[in-house]
C-alpha positions in Angstrom: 118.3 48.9 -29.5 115.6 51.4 -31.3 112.1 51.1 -32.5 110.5 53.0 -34.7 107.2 55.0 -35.3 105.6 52.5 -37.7 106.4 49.8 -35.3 105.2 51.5 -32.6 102.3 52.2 -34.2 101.6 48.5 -35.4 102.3 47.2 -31.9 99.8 49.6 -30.2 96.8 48.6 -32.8 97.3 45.3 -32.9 96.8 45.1 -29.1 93.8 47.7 -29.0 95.5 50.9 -27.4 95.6 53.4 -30.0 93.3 56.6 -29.9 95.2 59.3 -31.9 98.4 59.8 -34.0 99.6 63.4 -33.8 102.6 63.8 -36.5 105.5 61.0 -38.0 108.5 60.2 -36.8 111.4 59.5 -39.7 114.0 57.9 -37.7 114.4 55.4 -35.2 114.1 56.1 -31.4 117.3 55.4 -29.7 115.9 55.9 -26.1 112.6 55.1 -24.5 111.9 56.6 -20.9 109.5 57.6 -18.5 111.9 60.2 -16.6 112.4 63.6 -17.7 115.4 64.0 -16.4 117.1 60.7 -19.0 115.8 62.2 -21.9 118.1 62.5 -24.5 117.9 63.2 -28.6 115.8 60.6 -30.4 113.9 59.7 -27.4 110.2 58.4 -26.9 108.8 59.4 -23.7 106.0 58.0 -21.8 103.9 60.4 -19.6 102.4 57.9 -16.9 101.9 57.6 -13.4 102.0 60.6 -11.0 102.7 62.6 -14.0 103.4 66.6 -14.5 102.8 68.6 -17.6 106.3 70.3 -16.6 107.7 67.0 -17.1 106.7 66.7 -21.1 108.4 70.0 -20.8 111.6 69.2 -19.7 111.7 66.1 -21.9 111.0 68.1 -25.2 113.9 70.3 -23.8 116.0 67.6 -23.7 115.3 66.4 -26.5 111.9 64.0 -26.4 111.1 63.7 -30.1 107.7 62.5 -29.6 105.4 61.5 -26.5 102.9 58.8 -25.5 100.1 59.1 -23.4 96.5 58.7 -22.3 95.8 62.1 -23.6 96.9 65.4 -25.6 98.5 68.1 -24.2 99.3 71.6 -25.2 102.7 71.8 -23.8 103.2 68.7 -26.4 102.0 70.2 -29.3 105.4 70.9 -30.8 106.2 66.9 -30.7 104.6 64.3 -32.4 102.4 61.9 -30.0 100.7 58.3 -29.7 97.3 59.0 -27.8 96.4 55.4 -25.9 93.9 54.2 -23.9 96.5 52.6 -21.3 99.9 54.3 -21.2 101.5 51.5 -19.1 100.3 48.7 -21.1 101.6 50.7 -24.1 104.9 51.2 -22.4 105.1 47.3 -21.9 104.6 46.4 -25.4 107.1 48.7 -26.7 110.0 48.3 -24.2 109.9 44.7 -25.2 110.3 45.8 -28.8 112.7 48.3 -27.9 114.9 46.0 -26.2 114.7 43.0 -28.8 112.1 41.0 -26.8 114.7 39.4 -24.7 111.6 37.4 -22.8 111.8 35.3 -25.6 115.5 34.6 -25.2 115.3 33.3 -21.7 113.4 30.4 -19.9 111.4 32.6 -17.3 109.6 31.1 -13.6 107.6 33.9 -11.8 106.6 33.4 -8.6 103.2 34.9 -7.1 101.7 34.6 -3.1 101.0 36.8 0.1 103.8 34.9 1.1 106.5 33.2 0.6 107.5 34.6 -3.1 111.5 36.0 -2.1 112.4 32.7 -0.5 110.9 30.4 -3.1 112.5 32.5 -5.9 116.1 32.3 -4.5 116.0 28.3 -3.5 115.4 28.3 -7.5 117.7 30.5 -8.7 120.6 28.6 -6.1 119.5 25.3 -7.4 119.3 26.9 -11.6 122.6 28.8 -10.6 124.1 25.7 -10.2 121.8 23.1 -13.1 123.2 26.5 -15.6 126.6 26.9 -14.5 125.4 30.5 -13.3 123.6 31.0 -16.2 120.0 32.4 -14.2 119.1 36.1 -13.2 116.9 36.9 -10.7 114.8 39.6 -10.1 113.5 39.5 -6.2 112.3 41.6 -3.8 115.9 41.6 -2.0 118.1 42.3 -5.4 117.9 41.8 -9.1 120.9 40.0 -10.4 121.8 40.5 -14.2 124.6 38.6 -14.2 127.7 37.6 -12.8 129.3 40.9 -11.8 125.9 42.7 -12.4 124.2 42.7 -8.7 122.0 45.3 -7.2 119.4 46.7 -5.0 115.9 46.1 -5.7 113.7 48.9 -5.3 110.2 47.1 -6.4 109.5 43.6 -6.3 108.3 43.7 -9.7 110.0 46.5 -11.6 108.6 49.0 -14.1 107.9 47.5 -17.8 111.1 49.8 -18.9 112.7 48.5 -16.6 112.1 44.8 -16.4 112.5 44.9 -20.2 115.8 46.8 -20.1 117.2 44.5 -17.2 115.6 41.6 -19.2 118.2 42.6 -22.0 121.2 43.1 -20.1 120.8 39.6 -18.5 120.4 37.8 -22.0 123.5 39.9 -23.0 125.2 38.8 -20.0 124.2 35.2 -21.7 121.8 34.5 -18.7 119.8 31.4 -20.3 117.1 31.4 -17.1 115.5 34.0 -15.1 113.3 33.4 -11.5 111.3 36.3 -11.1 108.8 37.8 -8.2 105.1 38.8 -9.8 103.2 40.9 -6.9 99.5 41.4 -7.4 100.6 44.9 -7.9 102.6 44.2 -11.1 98.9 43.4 -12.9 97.3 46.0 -11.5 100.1 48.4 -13.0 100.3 46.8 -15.5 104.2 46.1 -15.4 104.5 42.6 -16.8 101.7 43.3 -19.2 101.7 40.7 -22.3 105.4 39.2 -20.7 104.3 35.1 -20.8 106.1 32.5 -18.5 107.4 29.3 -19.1 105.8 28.4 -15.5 104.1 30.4 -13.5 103.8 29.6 -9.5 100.7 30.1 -7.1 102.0 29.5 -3.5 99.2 31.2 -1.5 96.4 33.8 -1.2 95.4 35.7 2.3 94.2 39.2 2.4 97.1 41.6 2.7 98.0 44.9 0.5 94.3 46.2 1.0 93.9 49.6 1.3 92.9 53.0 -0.7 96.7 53.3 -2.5 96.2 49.2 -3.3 93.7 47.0 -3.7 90.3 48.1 -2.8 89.4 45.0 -2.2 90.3 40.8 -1.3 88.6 40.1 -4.4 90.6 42.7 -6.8 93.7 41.1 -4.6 92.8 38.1 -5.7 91.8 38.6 -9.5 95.3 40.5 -10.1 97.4 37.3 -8.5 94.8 35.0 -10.8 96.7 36.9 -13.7 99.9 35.0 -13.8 97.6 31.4 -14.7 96.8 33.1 -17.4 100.1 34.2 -18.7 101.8 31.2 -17.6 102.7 28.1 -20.1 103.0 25.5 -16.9 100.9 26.3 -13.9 102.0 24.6 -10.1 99.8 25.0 -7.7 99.6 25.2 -3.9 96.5 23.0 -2.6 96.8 24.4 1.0 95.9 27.7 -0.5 93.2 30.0 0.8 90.6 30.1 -2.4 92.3 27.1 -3.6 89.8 26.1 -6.0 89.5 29.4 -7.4 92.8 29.0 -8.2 92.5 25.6 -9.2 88.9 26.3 -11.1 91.2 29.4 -13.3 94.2 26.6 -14.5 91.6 24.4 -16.0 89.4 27.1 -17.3 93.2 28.2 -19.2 95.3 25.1 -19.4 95.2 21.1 -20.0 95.6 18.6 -16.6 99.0 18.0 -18.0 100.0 21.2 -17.6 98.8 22.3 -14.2 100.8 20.8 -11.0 99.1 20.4 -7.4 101.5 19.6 -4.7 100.9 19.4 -0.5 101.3 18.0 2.3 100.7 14.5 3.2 97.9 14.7 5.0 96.9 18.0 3.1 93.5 18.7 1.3 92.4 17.0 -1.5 94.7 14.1 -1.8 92.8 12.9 -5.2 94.2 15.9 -6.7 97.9 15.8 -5.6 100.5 15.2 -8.3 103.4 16.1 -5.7 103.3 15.2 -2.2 106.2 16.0 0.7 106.1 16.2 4.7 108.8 17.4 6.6 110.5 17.5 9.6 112.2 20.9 10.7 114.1 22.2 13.7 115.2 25.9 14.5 118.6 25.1 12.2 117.0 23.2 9.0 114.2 21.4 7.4 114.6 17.8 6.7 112.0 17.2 3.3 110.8 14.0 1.4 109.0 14.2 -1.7 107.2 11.9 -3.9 106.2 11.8 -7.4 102.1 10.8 -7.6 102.3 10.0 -11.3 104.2 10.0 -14.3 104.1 13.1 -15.2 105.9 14.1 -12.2 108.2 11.0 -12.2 110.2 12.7 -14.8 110.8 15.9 -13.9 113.3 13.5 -11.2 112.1 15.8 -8.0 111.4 12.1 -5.8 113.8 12.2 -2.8 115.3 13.4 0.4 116.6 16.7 1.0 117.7 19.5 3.6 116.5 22.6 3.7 119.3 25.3 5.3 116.3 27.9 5.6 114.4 26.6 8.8 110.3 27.2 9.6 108.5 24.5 8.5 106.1 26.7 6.2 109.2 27.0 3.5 109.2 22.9 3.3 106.2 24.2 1.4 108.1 26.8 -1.1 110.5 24.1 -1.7 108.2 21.8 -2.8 107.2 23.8 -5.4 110.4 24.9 -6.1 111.3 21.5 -7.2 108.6 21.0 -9.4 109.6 24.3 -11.2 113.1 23.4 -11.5 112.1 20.3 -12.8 110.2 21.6 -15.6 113.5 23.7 -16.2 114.7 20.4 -16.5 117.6 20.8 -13.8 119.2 17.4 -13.0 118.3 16.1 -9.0 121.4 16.7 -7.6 121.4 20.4 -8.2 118.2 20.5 -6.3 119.7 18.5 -3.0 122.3 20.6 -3.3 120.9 23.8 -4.0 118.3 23.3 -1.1 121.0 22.6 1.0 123.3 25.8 0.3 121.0 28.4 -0.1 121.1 31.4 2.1 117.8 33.8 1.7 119.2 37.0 3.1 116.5 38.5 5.9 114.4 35.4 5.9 114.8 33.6 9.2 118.6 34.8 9.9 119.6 33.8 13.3 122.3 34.8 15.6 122.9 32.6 18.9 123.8 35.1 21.8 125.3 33.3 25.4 122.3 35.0 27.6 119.7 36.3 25.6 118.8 33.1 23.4 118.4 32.9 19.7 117.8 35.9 18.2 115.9 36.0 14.4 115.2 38.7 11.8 113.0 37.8 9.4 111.1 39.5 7.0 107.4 38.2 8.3 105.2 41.1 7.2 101.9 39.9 7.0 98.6 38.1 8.9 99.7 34.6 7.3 103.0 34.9 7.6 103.2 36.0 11.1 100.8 33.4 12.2 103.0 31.1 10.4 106.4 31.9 12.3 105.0 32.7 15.4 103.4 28.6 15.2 106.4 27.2 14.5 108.8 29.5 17.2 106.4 27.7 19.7 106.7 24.1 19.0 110.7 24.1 18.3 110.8 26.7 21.4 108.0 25.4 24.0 109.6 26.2 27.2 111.2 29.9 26.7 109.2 32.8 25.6 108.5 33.8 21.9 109.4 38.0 22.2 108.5 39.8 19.2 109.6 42.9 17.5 107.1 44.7 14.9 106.0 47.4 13.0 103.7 48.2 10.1 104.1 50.3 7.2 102.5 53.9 6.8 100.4 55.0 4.0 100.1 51.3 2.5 98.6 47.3 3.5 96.6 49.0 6.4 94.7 45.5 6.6 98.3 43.9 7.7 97.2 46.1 11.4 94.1 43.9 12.5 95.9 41.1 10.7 99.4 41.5 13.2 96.9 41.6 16.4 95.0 38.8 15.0 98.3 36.3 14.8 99.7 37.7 18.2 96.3 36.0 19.6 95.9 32.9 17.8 99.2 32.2 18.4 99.9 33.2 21.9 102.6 35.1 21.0 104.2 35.9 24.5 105.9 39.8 24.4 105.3 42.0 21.7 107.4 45.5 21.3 105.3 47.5 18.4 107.9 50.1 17.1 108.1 51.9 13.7 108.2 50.1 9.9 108.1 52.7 6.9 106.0 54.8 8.9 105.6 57.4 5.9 103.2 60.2 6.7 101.8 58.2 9.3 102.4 58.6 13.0 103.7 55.1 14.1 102.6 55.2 17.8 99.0 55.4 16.1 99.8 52.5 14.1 101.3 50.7 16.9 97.8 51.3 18.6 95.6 49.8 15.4 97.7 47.0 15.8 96.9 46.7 19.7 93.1 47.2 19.2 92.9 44.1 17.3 95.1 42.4 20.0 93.8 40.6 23.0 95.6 41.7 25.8 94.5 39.4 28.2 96.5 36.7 26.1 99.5 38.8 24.8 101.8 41.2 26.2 102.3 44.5 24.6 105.5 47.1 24.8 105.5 50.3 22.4 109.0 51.8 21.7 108.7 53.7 18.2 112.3 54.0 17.9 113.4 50.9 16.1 116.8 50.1 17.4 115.5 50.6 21.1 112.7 48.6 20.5 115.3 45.7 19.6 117.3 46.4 22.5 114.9 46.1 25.2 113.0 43.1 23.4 116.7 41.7 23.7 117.3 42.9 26.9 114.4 41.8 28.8 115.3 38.2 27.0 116.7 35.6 28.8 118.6 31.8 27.7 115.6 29.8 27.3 114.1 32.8 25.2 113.8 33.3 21.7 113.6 36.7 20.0 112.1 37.4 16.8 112.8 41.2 14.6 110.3 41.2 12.0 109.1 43.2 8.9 112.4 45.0 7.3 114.9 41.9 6.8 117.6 43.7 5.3 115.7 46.5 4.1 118.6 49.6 4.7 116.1 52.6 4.4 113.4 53.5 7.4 110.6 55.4 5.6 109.8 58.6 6.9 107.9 61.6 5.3 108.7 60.7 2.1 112.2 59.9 3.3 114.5 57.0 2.3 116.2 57.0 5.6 119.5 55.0 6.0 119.1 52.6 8.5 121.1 49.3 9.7 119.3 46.9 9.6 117.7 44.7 11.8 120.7 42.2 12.1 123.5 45.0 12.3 120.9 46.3 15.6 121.0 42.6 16.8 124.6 42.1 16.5 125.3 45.3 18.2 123.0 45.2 21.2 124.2 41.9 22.0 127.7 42.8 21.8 127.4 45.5 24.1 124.9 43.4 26.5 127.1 40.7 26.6 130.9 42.1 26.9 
């Protein structure tokens, strides 16, 4: 792995970014990084981001031999430099040199939506895992997996260019032939997948969420970053129950030919003319039973036509698996690694259930948004109508402050019963003023509402109060192991380790 200067160079004007070259390079970089603190001899360094001049400092100390960035500085001056007009998209283009353009070794399926993205990406990689002879990475919210004995936490759901380049290699050198990623809306914006092209590229859905001053300022810029991935995509499949559908719909034909863009829905969805994939579904609170059906040729021989089971339940993922199909298709896995990779697959945090003997069924679930909570808390009612539907929910500090209104907004249309508001990645924020954002856009005359801010309490009194014919819902962290706080990753559970323990204790 290295790149040199003249490369770099040539890389950086063919794609319109350079400014200014300060000095030449002789040899080859053997390192690329944007932390200080990995520098090493023969390293290029990328000053981006919240970035300090002290860091330049400590990189030249360590042994930065020259520096790019969106402008000169003094404490640079003793380096060589690459002035650009975007320092991430820069850092894009040459991580994927630096790392032998592995992009173009793999066959890659990015997933984009307000919702849904995690789940649909691993029913794919469980039904490539198994078409490849576990031969397909994935990079998820929940964990990036390299290869077989190279699994890990994932700290973004779409990582830094260096790092989505690097992991990118390490996959292909693990002989990973596929890789299912997760593209968030804030991957474009940050340019982190800049000039990375997919072999197909999924829409599953659009509703305003990750709005706020450290986001997207807007629906509309929301919207225009998740419109990115048509663009960059080779094969487009398309939700047509999607808000802003034919946006989405209007951008694949601006981009592609009709025989490369794929509409699936429902049955008796919208625009039926337009469907080349059809399904309906019947689920329970244990599994989704799905039947799909090829509209035309095209999808006739991708093999997708059939029954199935689904061992994620919530009748909103017969959606995701729909699509899922139609992407593994166009991987061209055979049909019986889809029935059986739909019926195996395990999502971990996404509708996890644990049966207790007095307190009901108890989920955790990673429901963290307007359409998302609307969506569970629809389908909790018609598989649970004669209990109550308690909820337990927080929402993040410092980040998606249009998720508030959006919470108190499905509590109501939904009729959610009991809701305990509690603390989610609080941050800097206080989360009993949170808590109360989320209750102002609450009505109270239909809902109940409970504040306990401490998380584990809140899950023990929502369980607690709970009786047989209940059902209790823990939403927002999944697995996530860290609470938030200050700045703070602090180690936490998880929302299933709380479950299992109260009920333990409640029922000894």
């Amino acid at each position: 792995m290295a790149i040199s200067w003249q490369k770099s160079i040539a890389l950086l004007k063919e794609h319109g970014l350079l400014m200014k070259i300060n000095g030449d390079v002789k040899n080859d970089f053997e390192a690329v990084t944007y932390d200080s603190r990995k520098v090493a001899t023969d390293t290029l360094f990328f000053a981006k981001g919240n970035f300090k001049v002290a860091f330049l400092t400590d990189a030249i100390m360590n042994g930065a031999r020259a520096y790019v960035a969106e402008r000169e500085y003094i404490e640079g001056n003793t380096i060589p430099s690459l002035i650009v007009t975007d320092v991430q998209k820069a850092m894009a283009l040459l991580a994927a040199e630096f790392y032998d353009n592995p992009q173009d070794k793999l066959f890659i399926i990015g997933f984009t939506g307000t919702k849904g993205k995690t789940t649909a990406a691993y029913f794919t990689h469980e039904i490539l895992q198994i078409a490849t002879a576990n031969h397909t990475a994935l990079f998820s919210t929940i964990d990036r997996i390299l290869g077989p004995k190279e699994q890990f936490k994932s700290d973004l759901s779409t990582p830094e260019s260096l790092d989505l380049f690097h992991d990118m290699h390490v996959a292909v050198k693990n002989k990973m032939t596929h890789l299912v990623m997760e593209v968030s809306s804030q991957a474009y914006k940050k340019n982190r997948v800049y000039n990375l092209k997919y072999d197909v590229g999924i829409f599953l859905n659009i509703s305003p969420d990750h709005i706020g001053p450290l986001e997207h300022p807007t629906f509309a810029d929301y919207l225009a970053h998740k419109l990115m991935l048509i663009d960059n995509s080779k094969k487009i499949i398309i939700n047509n129950e999607s808000e802003c559908f034919a946006d989405i719909y209007e951008r694949a034909k601006r981009t592609h030919e009709s025989k490369d863009i794929y509409i699936y829905g429902r049955d008796n969805s919208q625009n039926q003319q337009l469907l080349d994939l059809s399904f309906s579904g019947q689920a329970d609170l244990n599994m989704s039973k799905l039947i799909v059906t090829a509209k035309n040729n095209k999808v006739k021989e991708l093999a997708v036509s059939g029954q199935y089971r689904l061992n994620v339940p919530g009748d909103y993922n017969e959606s995701n698996a729909a699509s899922v199909l139609l992407a593994t298709g166009l991987a061209k896995a055979p049909h019986q690694a889809m029935v059986n990779g739909l019926e195996q697959v395990r999502v971990p945090g996404r509708m996890e259930s644990f049966s207790s003997k007095k307190h009901g069924m108890i989920y955790v679930d990673y429901a963290h948004n307007y359409v998302s909570v609307k969506a569970l808390l629809h389908f909790l009612h018609t598989q649970h109508p004669q209990g109550r539907v308690i909820i337990v929910l927080g929402a993040p500090g410092n980040k998606g402050e249009s998720r508030r209104s959006g919470f108190g907004q499905a509590f109501t249309e939904e009729k959610a019963d009991v809701i305990w508001l509690t603390a989610d990645d609080p941050q800097y924020e206080d989360p009993q003023i949170i808590a109360n954002e989320i209750a102002e856009a609450t009505d109270l005359n239909v809902v109940t509402i409970n504040y306990e801010m401490d998380r584990p309490q809140a899950i023990f009194k929502a369980i607690s109060m709970s009786t047989a014919t209940d059902v209790v819902a823990v939403l927002g962290k999944g697995l996530d192991p860290y609470q938030k706080i200050n700045g703070v990753d602090t180690p936490y559970i998880g929302d299933m380790a709380v479950v299992k323990q109260v009920v333990k204790n409640l029922e000894k």
